[in-house]
Steps between C-alpha positions, in 0.01 A plus 500: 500500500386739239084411434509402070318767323359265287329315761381881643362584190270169478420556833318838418337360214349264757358736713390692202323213406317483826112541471376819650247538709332782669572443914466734755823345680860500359765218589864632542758221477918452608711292600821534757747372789664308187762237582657248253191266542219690650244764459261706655183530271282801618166626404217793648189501352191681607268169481566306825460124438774266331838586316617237265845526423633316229901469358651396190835506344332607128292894468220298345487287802462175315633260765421612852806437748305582792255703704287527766142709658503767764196587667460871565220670759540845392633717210741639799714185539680399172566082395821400517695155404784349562662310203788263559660275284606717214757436293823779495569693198148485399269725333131410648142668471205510745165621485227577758136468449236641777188395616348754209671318227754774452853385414841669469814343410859616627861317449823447703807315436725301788851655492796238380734335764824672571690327271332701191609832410194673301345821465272631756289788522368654816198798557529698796207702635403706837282731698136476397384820666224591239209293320482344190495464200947522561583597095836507685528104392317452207832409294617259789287170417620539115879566624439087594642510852631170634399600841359827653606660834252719721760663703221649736269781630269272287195730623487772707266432820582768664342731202168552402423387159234404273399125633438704796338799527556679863699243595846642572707219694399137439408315836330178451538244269257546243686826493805379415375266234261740318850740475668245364209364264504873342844475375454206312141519442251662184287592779143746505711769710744538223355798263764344221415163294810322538806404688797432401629256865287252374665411182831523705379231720442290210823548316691387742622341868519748779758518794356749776606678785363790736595832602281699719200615341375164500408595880587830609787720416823507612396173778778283682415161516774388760363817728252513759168598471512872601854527396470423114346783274145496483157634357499819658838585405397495100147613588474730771131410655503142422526242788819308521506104353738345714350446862492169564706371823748345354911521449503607142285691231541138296340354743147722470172482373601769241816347344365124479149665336724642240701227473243296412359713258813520328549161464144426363583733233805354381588241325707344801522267732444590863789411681623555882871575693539200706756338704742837486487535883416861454151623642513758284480287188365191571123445445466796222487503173762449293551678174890430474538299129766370333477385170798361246387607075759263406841588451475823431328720759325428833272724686470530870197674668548691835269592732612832709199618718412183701788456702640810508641722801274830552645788346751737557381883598529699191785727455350824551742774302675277201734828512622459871835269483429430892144390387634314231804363676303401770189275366809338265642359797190366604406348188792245591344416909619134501218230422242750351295334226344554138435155401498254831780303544397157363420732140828614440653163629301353184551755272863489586460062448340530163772773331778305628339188305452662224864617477581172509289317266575781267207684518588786244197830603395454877191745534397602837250677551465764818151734527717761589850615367802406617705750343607787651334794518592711784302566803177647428225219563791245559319350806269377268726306279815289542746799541288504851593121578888572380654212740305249317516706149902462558468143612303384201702660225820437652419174493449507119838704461687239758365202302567619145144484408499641124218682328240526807233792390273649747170592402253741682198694515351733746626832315299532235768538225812336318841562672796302454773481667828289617452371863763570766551429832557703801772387823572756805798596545710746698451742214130442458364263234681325252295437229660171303344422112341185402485358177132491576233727350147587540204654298207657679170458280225758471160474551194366357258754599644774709405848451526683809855314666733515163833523576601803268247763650522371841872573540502810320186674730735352818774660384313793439325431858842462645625824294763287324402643158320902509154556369634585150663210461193312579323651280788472240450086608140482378518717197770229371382173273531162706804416369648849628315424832640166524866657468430786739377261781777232444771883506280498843548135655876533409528764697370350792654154455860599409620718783477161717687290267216350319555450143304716287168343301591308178725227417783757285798459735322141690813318370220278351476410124221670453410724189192763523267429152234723535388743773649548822570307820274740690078531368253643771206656381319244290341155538708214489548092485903371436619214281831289580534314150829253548594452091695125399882700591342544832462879484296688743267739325280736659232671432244721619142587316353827592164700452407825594388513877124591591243507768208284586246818407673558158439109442149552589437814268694342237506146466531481164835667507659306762361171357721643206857601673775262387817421700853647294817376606650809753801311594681218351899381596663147466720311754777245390513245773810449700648179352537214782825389626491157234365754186816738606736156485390393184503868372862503646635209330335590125658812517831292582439290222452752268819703605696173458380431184552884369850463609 
């Protein structure tokens, strides 16, 4: 599924070749919800009046397949199309023009059927906290994605930033949108003259999800109003969101404003739970995706804060083992809920398929991890929801579902680890291993809520580590951070059971390259590159973390930061049941014929 570089190359000579002419607008362009046949085409421009899209299986567009015009009122609502018909295994290019005249061009290619094993390459990205210009991606459009995944906290609207000034939590719609048009947009408030999400939109078709910035931090869809976290809870002062009289906080003014911002500004489809039987789920939006790249990976898109169950109390001394013990066993209260029940019924559907049509790389991605890592702030992940956490990767050990990788955001850094899974017993927990893994992804633009510092001031909070060695902590260079918080996280992790970070003793075929398995104090975006042999290869691109002041005093020097490579290992896939067979009887041969 792999985009042909030549074809890439005479697409930027195209829009190279693009007259220029002074506008006051700007036209961002992408593409998403990609299927075998169909497209999303997508397109905000700051001149309201008519989008013409146009699509063409050539970069110098020299036979138009198709197209169509979108009328747009205001620069706050982008143009979006929806293309049908494609052809699979296709490389195609589209192009935008606005009612100024101004055109940009992006591409996307439709993934192969099962049957074809090819390379793939996938960008991961998360948590959008700060404004643009995002230097954090600036390699990722020339890295030629096949598709792009926005794992969430896509903006934060419970933050103030630029787009608006006083503004702390987001509250109408217009609100919503004009956080969302800052992350993608070249806008006046930014003091910086470019951003880099734009050409990511461009380069490539976007799967999307949402964590819980996109509304308030920390919210519980499948909660009542009252019940879930709210405004006032992140913002002491502010007035809550969520009091409308209804059953759940999906259900509110709030959620469906954001909701519909969110769509708007993605390339998707909007889409609805119906016909579940669940009031919890049907009639809201539904994010859940589930998309074959031919033969050799698929990627599955969860969505964790609609449905799920409020959250447990936090544990309030991590030290206490009757603290500890005690909000372990509740984590597994019978029917509690991350992902509503008619999610993981899907997501448990689509990997079983996959196993069976020999799916090779099934992706799923999860806003928050899934791995453990202890109890402190497990309500807010799926170590809170562990009956379901159990069910669903039981479910993948039970069924002999091979080479299933988690991916996650949420933490602001890169942490891999091997995924097991926790039964109660008359001892206490069993934890049992999976062949299953997962990578946690940092962020985008994160200054203030990187993983690295955060732990170590808790655990300095928390007297876990003494002043000195604090201090010791941020005298060291991030790489000697990085290893002094992971020494920390082990810590924690392994006196429960939980195996430590990294993929060394994982059981996996897995070989480190460069780096580490654990990077917390930079910037990041993650690559899954799937080679011809079917190899996993992983990589994460770094740059050196700053805040939205620095980037205002020195935008030259931020528009200059390049992403390095802080972490870099490669997975051999676990060879099917058939592959094994044949493997079996060459080696058989090959004795026979020796003897």
């Amino acid at each position: 599924m792999r985009s042909n570089a030549r074809s890439l190359l005479l697409l930027t000579a195209v829009i190279a070749a693009l007259p220029v002419v002074a506008h006051a607008n700007e036209l961002v362009v992408g593409s998403g919800d990609l299927t075998n046949n169909s497209v999303v085409l997508f397109a905000r421009t700051d001149t309201p009046g008519n989008v013409s899209f146009e699509y063409s299986a050539t970069p110098d567009f020299s036979s138009i397949l198709g197209g169509g015009a979108v009328t747009v009122g205001t620069d706050l609502v982008p143009a979006k199309l929806d293309v049908t018909g494609l052809a699979p295994n296709q490389q195609y290019y589209f192009r935008a023009t606005d009612a100024g005249a101004l055109t940009r061009v992006g591409a996307f290619s439709t993934p192969a059927p099962t049957s074809v094993k090819q390379p793939v390459r996938i960008a991961t990205t998360t948590d959008w906290q700060q404004s643009a210009p995002f230097p954090t991606v600036r390699n990722l459009p020339g890295r030629n994605p096949d598709v792009i995944l926005k794992l969430g906290d896509t903006i934060y609207a419970d933050t103030e930033t630029r787009a608006l000034p006083g503004v702390v939590q987001a509250r109408t719609l217009d609100q919503f949108r004009t956080k969302h048009r800052e992350i993608i947009s070249q806008s006046a408030v930014s003091a910086t003259p470019n951003n880099f999400m734009g050409q990511v939109y461009a380069s490539a078709p976007i799967f999307n999800t949402i964590d819980d910035h996109e509304i308030v931090d920390n919210f519980a869809g499948g909660a009542a109003p009252g019940v879930s976290p709210d405004a006032p809870l992140v913002n002491p002062g502010e007035a809550p969101l969520f009091t409308d009289a209804v059953p759940f906080v999906n259900q509110t003014r709030a959620y469906r404003d954001a909701m519909r911002a969110y769509s708007e500004y993605h390339p998707t489809r909007s889409q609805v739970w119906s016909g579940t039987g669940d009031a919890r789920v049907d009639g809201v939006t539904k994010l859940y995706r589930h998309q074959d790249l031919g033969g050799s990976a698929s990627v599955t898109m969860l969505d964790s804060r609609s449905f799920r169950d409020v959250q447990l109390p936090p544990v309030s001394n991590p030290t206490d083992p009757i603290a500890v013990g005690g909000f372990l066993a509740s984590t597994f209260t019978p029917g509690r809920t991350l992902l509503g029940r008619p999610q993981l019924d899907a997501v448990k559907a689509d990997l079983l398929a996959d196993q069976a049509s020999g799916v090779t790389w099934k992706i799923v991605v999860i806003p928050e991890p899934i791995q453990n890592f202890g109890v402190v702030n497990a309500e807010d992940r799926f170590e809170g929801y562990a009956t379901e956490r159990t069910e669903l990767l039981k479910f993948i050990d039970d069924n002999g579902i091979d080479n299933v990788v988690f991916v996650a955001g949420d933490f602001h850094g890169t942490i891999v680890n091997n995924l097991s899974y926790q039964v109660p017993t008359a001892q206490g927990l069993q934890s049992i291993p999976t062949n299953a893994f997962e990578i946690v992804t940092g962020p985008v633009g994160f200054f203030n809520g990187r993983f690295g510092p955060a732990v170590a001031n808790i655990a300095a909070a928390a007297n876990l580590i003494t002043p000195e060695q604090l201090a010791f902590y941020n005298s060291l260079p991030e790489a000697g951070k990085d290893a002094f918080v992971r020494n920390l996280v082990d810590a924690q992790v392994t006196p429960l059971g939980y195996s430590p970070v990294g993929l060394e003793d994982s059981g996996l075929n897995a070989t480190l390259l460069q780096g580490s398995y654990f990077a917390a104090h930079g910037f990041s975006w993650t690559e899954f590159d799937i080679d011809e042999l079917e190899n996993l290869t992983v990589t994460t691109w770094s740059i050196d973390a700053f805040d939205d002041a620095f980037a205002l005093a020195n935008p030259e020097a931020v528009l200059a930061l390049e992403p390095r490579i802080v972490s870099q290992f490669v997975v051999a896939p676990i060879p099917e049941p058939a592959t094994l067979g044949l493997l079996a009887s060459a080696s058989l041969i090959a004795l026979r014929r020796r003897k």
